[in-house]
C-alpha positions in Angstrom: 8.0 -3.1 -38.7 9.9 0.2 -38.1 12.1 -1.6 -35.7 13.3 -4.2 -38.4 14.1 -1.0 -40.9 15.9 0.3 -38.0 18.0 -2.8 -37.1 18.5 -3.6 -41.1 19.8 0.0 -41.9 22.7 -0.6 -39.0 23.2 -3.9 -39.6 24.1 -2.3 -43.6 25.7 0.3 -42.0 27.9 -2.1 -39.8 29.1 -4.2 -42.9 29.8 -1.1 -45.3 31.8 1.1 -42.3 34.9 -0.9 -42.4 35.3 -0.9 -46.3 34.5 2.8 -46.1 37.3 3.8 -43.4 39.6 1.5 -44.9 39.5 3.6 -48.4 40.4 6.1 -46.5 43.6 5.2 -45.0 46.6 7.4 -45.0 49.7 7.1 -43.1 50.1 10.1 -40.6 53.2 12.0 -41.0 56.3 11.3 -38.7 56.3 14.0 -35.9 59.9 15.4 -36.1 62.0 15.0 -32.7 60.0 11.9 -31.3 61.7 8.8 -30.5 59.5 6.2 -29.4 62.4 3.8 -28.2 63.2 6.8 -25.4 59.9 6.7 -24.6 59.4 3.1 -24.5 62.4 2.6 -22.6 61.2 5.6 -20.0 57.8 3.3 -19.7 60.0 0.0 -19.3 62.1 2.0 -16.0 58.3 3.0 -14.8 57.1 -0.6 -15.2 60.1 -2.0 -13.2 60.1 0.3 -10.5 56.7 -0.8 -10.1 56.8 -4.2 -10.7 59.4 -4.8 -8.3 57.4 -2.5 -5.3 53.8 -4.3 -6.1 56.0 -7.5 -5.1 57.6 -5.8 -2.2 54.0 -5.3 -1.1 52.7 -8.2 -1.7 55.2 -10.4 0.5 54.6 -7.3 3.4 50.5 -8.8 3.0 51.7 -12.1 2.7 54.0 -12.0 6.1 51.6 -10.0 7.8 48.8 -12.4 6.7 51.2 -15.4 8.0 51.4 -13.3 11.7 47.5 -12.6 12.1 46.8 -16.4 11.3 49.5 -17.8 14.2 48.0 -15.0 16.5 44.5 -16.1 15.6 44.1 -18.8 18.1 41.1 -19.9 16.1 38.8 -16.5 16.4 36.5 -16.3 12.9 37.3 -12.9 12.6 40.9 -12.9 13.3 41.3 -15.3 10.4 38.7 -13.6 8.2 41.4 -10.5 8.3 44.3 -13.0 7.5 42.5 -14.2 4.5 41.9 -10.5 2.9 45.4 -10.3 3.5 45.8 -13.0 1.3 43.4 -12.0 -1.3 45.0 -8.4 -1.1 48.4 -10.1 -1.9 47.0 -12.2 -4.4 45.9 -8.8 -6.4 49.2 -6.8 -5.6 50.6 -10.0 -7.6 48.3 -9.5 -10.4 48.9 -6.0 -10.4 52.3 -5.7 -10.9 52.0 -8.9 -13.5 49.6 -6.9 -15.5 52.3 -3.8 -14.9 54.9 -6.1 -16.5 53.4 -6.8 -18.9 52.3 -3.2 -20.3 55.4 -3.0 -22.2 55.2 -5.8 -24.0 51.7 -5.0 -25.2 52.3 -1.6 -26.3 55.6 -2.8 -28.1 53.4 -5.4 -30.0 50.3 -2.7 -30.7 53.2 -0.3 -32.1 55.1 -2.9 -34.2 58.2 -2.1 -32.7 60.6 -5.2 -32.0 61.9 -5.7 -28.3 65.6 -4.9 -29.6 
């Protein structure tokens, strides 16, 4: 019975919160001498640099999976290692797609048109 109070009061308490912190809202003030394009643009350089060496790596894992598979000469755990090489590739390509993309995101979160 005290469990059902419990769960009522936050379920309440979960409706009401967002109409009381949305009452509440107030712009916050512009902070003089901050430029987010410089700073965007700063995190766009980053995100190439890394983008392009996360693909750099990736083709390294991807050759030197290529090399462990022709100098396998069917031993199980010679080609085990050449398929983490693979699946280590894979994620360097992942990674620097998610890098890539980072910009984008925080452009969109921050309203700011790609101009």
């Amino acid at each position: 019975m005290k469990l059902q109070k419990i769960s009522g009061v936050i379920a309440v308490a979960s409706l009401l919160l967002p109409m009381i912190a949305g009452a509440a809202l107030v712009a916050p003030a512009p902070i003089p001498g901050f430029n987010i394009e410089y700073v965007l643009g700063l995190l766009q350089n980053v995100v190439s640099w890394l983008f392009s060496i996360f693909l750099i790596v990736a083709v390294i894992f991807l050759l030197i999976a290529a090399f462990k598979y022709l100098t396998s000469g069917g031993d199980a755990s010679k080609v085990s290692e050449a398929t983490n090489a693979v699946i280590y590739a894979a994620v360097a390509i992942g990674v620097a797609l998610l890098a890539a993309s980072v910009t984008f995101l925080v452009r969109d979160f921050l309203g700011i048109s790609a101009g």
